[in-house]
C-alpha positions in Angstrom: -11.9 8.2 -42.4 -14.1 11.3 -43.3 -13.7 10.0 -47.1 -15.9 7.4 -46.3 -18.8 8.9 -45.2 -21.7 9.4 -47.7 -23.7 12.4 -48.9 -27.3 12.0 -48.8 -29.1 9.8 -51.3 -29.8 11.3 -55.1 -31.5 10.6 -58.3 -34.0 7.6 -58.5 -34.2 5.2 -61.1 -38.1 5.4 -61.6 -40.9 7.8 -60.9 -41.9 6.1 -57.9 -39.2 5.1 -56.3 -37.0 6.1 -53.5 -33.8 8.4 -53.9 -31.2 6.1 -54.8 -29.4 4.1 -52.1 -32.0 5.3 -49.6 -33.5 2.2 -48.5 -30.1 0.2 -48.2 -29.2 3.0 -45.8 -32.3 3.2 -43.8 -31.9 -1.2 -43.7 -28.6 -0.7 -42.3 -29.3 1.1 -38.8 -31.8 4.2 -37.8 -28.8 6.9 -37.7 -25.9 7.3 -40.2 -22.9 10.2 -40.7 -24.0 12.4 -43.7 -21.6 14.6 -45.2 -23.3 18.3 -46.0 -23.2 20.2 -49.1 -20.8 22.9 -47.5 -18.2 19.9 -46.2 -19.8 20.0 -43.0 -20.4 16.4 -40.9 -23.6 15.7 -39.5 -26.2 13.2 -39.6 -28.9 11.6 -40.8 -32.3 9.7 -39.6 -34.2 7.2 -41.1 -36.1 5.0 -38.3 -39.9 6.4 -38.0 -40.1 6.3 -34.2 -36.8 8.7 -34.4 -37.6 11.1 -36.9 -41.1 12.1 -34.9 -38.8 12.2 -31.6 -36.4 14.4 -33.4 -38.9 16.6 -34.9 -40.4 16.9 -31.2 -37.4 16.9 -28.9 -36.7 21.1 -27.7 -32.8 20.1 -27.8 -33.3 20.5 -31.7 -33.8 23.5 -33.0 -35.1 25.1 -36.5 -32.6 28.2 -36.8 -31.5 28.5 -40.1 -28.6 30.0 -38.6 -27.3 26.6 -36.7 -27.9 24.4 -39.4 -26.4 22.8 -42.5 -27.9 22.1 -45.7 -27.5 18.0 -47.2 -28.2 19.1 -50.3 -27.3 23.0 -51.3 -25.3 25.7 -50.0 -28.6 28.0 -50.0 -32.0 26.2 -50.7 -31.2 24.2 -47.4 -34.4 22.6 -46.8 -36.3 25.2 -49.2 -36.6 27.8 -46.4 -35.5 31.3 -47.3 -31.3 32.0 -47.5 -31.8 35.1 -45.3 -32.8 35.5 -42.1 -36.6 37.9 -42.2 -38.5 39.3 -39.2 -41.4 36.9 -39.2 -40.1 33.9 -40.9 -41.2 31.2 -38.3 -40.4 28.3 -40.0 -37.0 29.0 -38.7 -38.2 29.9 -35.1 -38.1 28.0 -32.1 -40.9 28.4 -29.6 -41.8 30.8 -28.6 -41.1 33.3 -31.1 -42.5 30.2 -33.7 -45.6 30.0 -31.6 -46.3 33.3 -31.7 -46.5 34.0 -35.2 -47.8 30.1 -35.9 -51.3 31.0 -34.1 -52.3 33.6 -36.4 -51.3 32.0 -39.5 -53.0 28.6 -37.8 -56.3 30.5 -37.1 -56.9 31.0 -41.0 -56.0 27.6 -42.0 -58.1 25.6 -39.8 -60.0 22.5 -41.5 -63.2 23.7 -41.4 -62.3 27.0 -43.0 -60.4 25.1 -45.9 -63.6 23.4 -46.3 -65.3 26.1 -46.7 -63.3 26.6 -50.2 -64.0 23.9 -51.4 -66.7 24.4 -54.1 -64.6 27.6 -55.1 -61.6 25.2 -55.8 -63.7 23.0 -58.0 -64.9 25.6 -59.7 -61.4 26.6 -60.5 -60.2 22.8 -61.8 -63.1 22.5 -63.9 -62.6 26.2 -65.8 -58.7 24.6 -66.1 -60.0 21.5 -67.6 -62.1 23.6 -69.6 -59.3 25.3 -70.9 -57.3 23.2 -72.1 -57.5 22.7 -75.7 -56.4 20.4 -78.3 -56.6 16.7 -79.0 -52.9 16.7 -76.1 -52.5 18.7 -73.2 -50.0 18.5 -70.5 -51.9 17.9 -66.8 -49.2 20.3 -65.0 -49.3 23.1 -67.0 -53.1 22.4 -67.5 -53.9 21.6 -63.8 -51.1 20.8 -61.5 -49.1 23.8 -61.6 -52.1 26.9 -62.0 -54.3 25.4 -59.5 -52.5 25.7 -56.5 -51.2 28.9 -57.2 -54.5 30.3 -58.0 -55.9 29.0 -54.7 -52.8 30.5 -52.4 -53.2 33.8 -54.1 -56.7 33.9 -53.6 -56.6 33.1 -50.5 -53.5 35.8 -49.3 -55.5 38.4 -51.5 -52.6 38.8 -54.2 -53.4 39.4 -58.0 -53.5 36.5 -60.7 -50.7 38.3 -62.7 -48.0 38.8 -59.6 -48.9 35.2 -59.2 -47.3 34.1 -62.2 -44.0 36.2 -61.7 -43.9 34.1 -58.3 -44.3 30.7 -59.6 -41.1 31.2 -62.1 -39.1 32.8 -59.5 -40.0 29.7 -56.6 -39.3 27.3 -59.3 -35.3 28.9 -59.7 -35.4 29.5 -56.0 -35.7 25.9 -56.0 -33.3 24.2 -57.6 -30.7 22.6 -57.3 -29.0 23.8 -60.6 -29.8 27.0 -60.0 -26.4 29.2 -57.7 -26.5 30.6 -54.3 -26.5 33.8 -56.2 -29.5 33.1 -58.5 -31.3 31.6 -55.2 -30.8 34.5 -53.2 -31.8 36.8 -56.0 -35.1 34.3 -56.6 -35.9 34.9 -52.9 -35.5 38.8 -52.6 -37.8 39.1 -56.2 -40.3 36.9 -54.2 -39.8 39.2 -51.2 -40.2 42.5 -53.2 -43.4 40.9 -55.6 -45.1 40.2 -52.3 -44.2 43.5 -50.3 -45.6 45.4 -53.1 -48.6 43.5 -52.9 -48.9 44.4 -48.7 -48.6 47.7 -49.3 -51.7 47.8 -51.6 -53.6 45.6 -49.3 -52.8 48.3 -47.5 -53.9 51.1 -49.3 -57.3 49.1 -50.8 -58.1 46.2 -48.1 -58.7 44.1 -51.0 -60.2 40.8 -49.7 -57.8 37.9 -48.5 -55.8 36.9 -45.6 -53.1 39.8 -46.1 -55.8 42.2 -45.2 -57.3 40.4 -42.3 -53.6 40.5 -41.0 -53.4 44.7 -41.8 -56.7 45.0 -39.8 -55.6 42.7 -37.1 -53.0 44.8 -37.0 -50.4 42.6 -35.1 -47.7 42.2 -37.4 -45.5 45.2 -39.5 -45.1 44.8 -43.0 -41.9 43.0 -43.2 -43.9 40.1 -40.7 -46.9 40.5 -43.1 -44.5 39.9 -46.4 -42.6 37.1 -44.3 -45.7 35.3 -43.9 -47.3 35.6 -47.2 -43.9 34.4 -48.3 -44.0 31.0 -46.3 -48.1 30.5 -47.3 -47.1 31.1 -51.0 -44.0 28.8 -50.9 -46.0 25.7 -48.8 -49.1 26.1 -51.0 -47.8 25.6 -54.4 -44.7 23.8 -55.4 -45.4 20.9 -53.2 -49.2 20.4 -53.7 -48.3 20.7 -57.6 -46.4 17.8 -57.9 -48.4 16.0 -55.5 -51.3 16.3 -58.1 -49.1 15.5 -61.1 -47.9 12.1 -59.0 -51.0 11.3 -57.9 -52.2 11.6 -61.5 -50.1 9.8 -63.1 -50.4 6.7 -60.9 -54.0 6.9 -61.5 -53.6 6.9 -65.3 -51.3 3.5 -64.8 -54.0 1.7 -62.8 -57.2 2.2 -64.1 -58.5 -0.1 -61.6 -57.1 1.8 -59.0 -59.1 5.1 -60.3 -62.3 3.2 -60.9 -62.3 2.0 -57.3 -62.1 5.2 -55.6 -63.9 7.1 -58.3 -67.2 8.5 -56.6 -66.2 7.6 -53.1 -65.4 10.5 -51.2 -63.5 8.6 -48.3 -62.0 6.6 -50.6 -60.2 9.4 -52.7 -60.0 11.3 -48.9 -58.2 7.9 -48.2 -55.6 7.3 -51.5 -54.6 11.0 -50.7 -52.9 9.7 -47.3 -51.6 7.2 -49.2 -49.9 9.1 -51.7 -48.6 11.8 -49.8 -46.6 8.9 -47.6 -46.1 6.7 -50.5 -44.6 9.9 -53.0 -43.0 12.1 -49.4 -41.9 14.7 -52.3 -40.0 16.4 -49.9 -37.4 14.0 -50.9 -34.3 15.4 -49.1 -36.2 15.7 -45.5 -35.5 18.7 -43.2 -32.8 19.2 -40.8 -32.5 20.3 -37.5 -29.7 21.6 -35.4 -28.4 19.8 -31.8 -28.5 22.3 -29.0 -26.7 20.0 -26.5 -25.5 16.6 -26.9 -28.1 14.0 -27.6 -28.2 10.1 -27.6 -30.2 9.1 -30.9 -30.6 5.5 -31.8 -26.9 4.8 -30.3 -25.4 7.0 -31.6 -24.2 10.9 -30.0 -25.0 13.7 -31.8 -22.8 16.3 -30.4 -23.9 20.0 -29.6 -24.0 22.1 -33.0 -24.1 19.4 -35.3 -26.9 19.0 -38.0 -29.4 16.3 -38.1 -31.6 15.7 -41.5 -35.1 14.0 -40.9 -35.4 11.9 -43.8 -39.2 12.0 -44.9 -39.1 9.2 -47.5 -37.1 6.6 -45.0 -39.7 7.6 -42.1 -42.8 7.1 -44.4 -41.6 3.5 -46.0 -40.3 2.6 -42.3 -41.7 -1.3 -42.3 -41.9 -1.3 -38.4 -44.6 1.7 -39.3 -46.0 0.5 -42.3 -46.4 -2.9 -43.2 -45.4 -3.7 -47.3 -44.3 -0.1 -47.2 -43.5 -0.5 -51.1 -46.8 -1.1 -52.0 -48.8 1.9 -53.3 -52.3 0.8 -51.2 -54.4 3.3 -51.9 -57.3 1.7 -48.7 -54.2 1.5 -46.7 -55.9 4.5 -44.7 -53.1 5.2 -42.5 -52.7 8.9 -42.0 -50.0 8.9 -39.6 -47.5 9.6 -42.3 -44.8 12.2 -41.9 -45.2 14.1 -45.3 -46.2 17.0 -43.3 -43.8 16.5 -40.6 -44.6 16.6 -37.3 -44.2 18.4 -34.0 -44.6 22.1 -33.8 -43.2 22.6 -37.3 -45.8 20.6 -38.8 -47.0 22.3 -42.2 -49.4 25.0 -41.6 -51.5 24.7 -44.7 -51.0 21.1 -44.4 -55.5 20.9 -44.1 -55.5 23.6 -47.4 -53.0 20.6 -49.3 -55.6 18.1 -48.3 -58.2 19.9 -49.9 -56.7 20.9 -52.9 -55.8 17.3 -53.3 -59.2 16.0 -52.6 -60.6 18.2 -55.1 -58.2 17.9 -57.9 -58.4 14.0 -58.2 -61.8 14.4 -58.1 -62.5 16.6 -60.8 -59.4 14.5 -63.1 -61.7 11.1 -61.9 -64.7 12.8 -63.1 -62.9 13.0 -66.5 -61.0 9.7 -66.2 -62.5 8.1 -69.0 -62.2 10.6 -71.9 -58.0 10.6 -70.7 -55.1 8.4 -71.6 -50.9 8.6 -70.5 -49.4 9.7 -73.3 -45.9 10.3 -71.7 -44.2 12.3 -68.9 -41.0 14.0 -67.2 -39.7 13.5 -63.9 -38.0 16.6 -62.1 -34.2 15.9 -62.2 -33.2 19.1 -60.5 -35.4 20.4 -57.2 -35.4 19.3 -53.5 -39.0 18.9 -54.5 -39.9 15.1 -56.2 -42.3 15.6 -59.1 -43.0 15.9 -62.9 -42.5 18.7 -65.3 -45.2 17.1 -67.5 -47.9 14.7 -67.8 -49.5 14.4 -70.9 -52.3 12.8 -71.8 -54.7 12.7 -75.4 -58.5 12.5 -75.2 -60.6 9.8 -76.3 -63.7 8.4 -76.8 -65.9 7.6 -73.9 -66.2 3.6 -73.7 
């Protein structure tokens, strides 16, 4: 009988699709058996309504150490393959709560606001530096923007910044071994322990400092946190812009009609984060007791996997849930999650986001699609490139 039940959705057949199979899944019932990457049975969740419940219920918890990864012996849902003191993103309250407020404090809105100008500034000095008649928009944009911003922002150097981006983009994929992901993850660890240690020494500007003087947290906390700001303020707001990018440059109606309009690109960022949900494999969560979920039981110790993609294109939630409406202006999505786990920087993404479509609308018209790659290979959906050539202004 256990032949028969299905590993969790892969590959798409375009860009903007789902993962394959996903939505004949989710139209069958809200809860399925999912067989796990290490042979393991658990389940997975596609009804909206369920996955929030899920993400909220205390008899689910976020230890790394009770789950099972869908997808890969190690990546899991991209959290770290060793346990850290200070890794919260695999704490349950209150241990989570406690290191969540001071990371939380940082990130509110109105300080991410605050960055915005700076952020700009940075887009346009990428534009500006890209040269040549082609240019790829990831490389050029998507990829060095976010990173720049998060590094800022934790107070770590441009050049350790680059060492971190190749090793999260080995820690993340799904072709990459156990090994190599474990090794990707302690070279991240030691990069960003280095760089605590000479916060420590010069109280260089950025949030790393503000956490030596609040002096709360040891330095294995302090290099746990950086690690878990680096990792949610880069890969996934990267591809985010590359996606987001490359829709525009398909509809230039689309782009006209929000160009200028500050709720309206505040709005089609909503929109895209449900409509693309690049965490494409969902998160997972571990039963603590036995649980009835949409019918089903989900026995004590098994794993349940929160399936972003099904949740945001739920039609009892969103109506035409295939349609890329960019004045939909629903932001009840789940691309952040939800609950007490919701992403921390989710308000810094937003931002980022904001500004980045607007400084590529503001150059809309001198840009054309030329071509681009779709990741293959990484729990997180996006491109490797978008290229585009420069013309003449109409």
């Amino acid at each position: 009988m256990n032949e028969h039940i299905p590993t969790i959705p892969r590959g798409r057949t375009g860009v903007f699709d789902l993962p394959t199979g996903l939505a004949e899944l989710a139209a069958k019932g809200p809860v399925h058996r999912l067989r796990y990457a290490g042979g393991h049975l658990g389940w997975i969740v596609t009804d909206f309504d369920l996955c929030r419940r899920v993400l909220t219920m205390p008899e689910f918890s976020s230890r790394p150490d009770l789950r099972h990864s869908a997808i890969h012996e190690a990546i899991g849902d991209g959290q770290p393959p060793e346990e850290r003191p200070g890794m919260f993103v695999g704490m349950d309250p209150p241990d989570h709560t406690h290191y969540r407020r001071i990371v939380a404090a940082a990130l509110r809105l109105g300080e991410m606001r605050k960055l915005r100008s700076g952020i700009a500034g940075r887009a346009a000095a990428l534009f500006d530096a890209c040269d040549g008649d082609q240019f790829d928009l990831v490389s050029g944009l998507a990829s060095p923007l976010p990173a720049l911003v998060i590094t800022e922002l934790l107070g770590v150097e441009e050049s350790v910044s680059h060492t971190l981006a190749r090793c999260l983009e080995q820690m993340l994929s799904l072709e990459s071994t156990a090994d190599q992901v474990r090794a990707m993850f302690g070279r991240i660890f030691d990069e960003l322990g280095e760089v605590v240690r000479r916060r420590r020494a010069d109280h260089a500007p950025g949030f790393i400092t503000n956490m030596i003087l609040d002096g709360t947290l040891d330095d294995a906390e302090m290099t746990s946190v950086a690690f878990q700001l680096y990792t949610a303020g880069h890969e996934t707001t990267t591809n985010m812009i590359a996606l987001s990018c490359l829709h525009l440059l398909r509809d230039p109606a689309a782009a006209h009609a929000i160009r200028g309009d500050d709720a309206a690109v505040a709005d089609a960022v909503e929109e895209f984060l449900r409509f693309f949900s690049i965490i494409q494999y969902g998160i997972s969560r571990a039963a603590l007791k036995d649980v009835e979920l949409g019918g089903q039981v989900i026995a004590a110790g098994e794993t349940v996997t929160v399936s972003l993609p099904a949740a945001n294109f739920d039609p009892a939630r969103f109506p035409d849930p295939h349609v890329l409406d960019l004045r939909r202006g629903d932001r009840g999505h789940l691309a952040f999650g939800f609950g007490v786990h919701q992403c921390v920087a989710q308000q810094l993404a937003r931002v980022e986001l904001i500004v980045a479509l607007e400084s590529f609308l503001e150059r809309y018209d001198e840009l054309a699609l030329v071509g681009f790659e779709m990741k293959t290979d990484t729990i997180v959906h996006g491109l490797t490139r978008l290229v585009v050539r420069r013309v003449d202004r109409p």
